[in-house]
N, C-alpha and C positions, 0 to 999 in steps of 0.2 A: 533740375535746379531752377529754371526757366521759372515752371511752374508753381512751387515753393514762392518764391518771389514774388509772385503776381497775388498768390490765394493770402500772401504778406500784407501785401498792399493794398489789395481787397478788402479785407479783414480792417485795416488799417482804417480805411477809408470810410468802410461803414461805423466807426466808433465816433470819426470827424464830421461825418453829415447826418443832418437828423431825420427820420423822417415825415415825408409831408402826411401817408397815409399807414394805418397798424395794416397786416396782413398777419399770413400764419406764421411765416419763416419768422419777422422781427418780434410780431406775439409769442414766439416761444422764446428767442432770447431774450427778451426782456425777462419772461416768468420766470427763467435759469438764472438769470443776472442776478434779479432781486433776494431769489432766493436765497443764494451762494451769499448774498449779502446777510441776510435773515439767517443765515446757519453759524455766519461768522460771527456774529451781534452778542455782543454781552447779555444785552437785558431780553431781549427776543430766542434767542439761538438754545438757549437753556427748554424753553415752555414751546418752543418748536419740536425738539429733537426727542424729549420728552413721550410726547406724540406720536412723533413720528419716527422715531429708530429704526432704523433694517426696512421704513418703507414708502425712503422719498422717491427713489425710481415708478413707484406705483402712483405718487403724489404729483408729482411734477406733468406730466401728462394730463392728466384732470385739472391742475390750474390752468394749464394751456389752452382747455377745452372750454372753463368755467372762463376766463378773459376770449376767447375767440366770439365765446357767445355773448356777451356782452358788447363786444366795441366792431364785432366783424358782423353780427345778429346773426352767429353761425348757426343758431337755437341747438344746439348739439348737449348745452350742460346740461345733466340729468342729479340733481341732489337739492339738500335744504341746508344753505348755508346757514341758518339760525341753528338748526341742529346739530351740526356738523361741529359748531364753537362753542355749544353749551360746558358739553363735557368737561374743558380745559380748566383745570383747578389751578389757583392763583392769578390769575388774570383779573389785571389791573389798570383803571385807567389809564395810565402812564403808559400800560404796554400799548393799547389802542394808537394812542399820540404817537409813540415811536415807528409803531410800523406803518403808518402815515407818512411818516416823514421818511423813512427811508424808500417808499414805496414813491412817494411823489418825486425826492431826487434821484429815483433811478427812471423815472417814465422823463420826466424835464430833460435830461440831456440827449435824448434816443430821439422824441420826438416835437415836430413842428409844433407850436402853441395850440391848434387850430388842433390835430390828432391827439396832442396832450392829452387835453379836455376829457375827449373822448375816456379814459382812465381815469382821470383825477374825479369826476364828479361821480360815477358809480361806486368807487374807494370811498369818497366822502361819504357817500349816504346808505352805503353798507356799514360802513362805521358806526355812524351816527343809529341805526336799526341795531346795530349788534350789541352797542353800547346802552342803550336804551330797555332790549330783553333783557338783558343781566344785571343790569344795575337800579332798573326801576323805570317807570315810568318819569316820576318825578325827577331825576338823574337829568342834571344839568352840562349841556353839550360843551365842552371848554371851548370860550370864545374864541380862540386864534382860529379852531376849526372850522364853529360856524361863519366865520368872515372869510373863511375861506373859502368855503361852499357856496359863503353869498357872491364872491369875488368872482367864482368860477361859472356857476348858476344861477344869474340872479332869481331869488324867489316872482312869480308870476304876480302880480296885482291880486288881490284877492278877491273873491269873486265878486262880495257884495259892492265891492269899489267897481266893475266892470259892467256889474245889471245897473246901479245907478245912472252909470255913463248913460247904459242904451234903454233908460227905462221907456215905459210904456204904459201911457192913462190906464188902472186898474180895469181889469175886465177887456180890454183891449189884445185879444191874442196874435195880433199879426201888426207888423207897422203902420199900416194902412186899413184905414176902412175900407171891409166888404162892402162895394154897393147893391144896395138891393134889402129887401125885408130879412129881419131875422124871424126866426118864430116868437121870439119873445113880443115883438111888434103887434101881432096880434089881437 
């Protein structure tokens, strides 16, 4: 009974603190959490099940594997997620958005802001790649996302803003002058 109790309050306790770092054991509950979410989902759960009937036990492990290698750099995932999503007929922007958004409020309460991250920004720009093959190149990323991704990631300076900063008199391949003759001196 003791122990009933504890694995209680255990359980209990890890739903109430977040944490600071993903590892394997909280990487797999989260991918079960989410999922069980995703299978219960109206608008997702239908173009899930679809899919995958009679063989999310086979599934479920290879997300765990595919998030381990991603946020733990376990390199363990072996597949092409582009290919892996073409197949799915009916899939529609909207579903992209939602499972985003169920995908981010299940990683947000589990884990510290700082490990969040770590999730939320490879979601984001798997999305954004996934949505981008299917819907076109030209396929405009709905704003609330990309400020999301900007929020989350901010984009880097772009490069030509970065060589400006540290330009260099043309012809000049090193900070400083070589001293001494070049051949061209000659």
């Amino acid at each position: 009974m003791k122990s009933e109790i504890s694995s209680t309050i255990s359980a209990a306790e890890r739903l109430a603190t977040r944490y600071a770092e993903p590892d394997e054991e909280n990487v797999r509950e989260l991918v079960y959490a989410f999922y069980d979410r995703v299978r219960a989902d109206a608008l997702l759960g239908p173009v899930f099940e679809e899919k995958l009937a009679g063989r999310w036990d086979e599934h479920l492990p290879k997300m765990c594997v595919f998030w381990g290698s991603l946020v733990l750099g376990a390199k363990q995932y072996r597949g092409n997620v582009q290919q892996a999503h073409m197949p799915l007929a009916g899939v529609e922007p909207r579903h992209f958005s939602h499972w985003l958004y169920l995908f981010l409020d299940t990683v947000e309460p589990r884990y510290e802001p700082a490990a969040a991250v770590r999730f939320m920004e490879p979601a984001l720009r798997i999305a954004q790649s996934l949505q981008l093959s299917r819907f076109g190149w030209d396929y405009q990323i709905p704003a609330e996302q990309q400020a999301l991704l900007e929020r989350i990631a901010p984009r880097r300076r772009p490069r030509e803003e970065h060589e400006a900063e540290h330009a260099r008199p043309r012809g000049e391949p090193f900070p400083a002058k070589i001293i001494g003759k070049s051949r061209d001196d000659d």
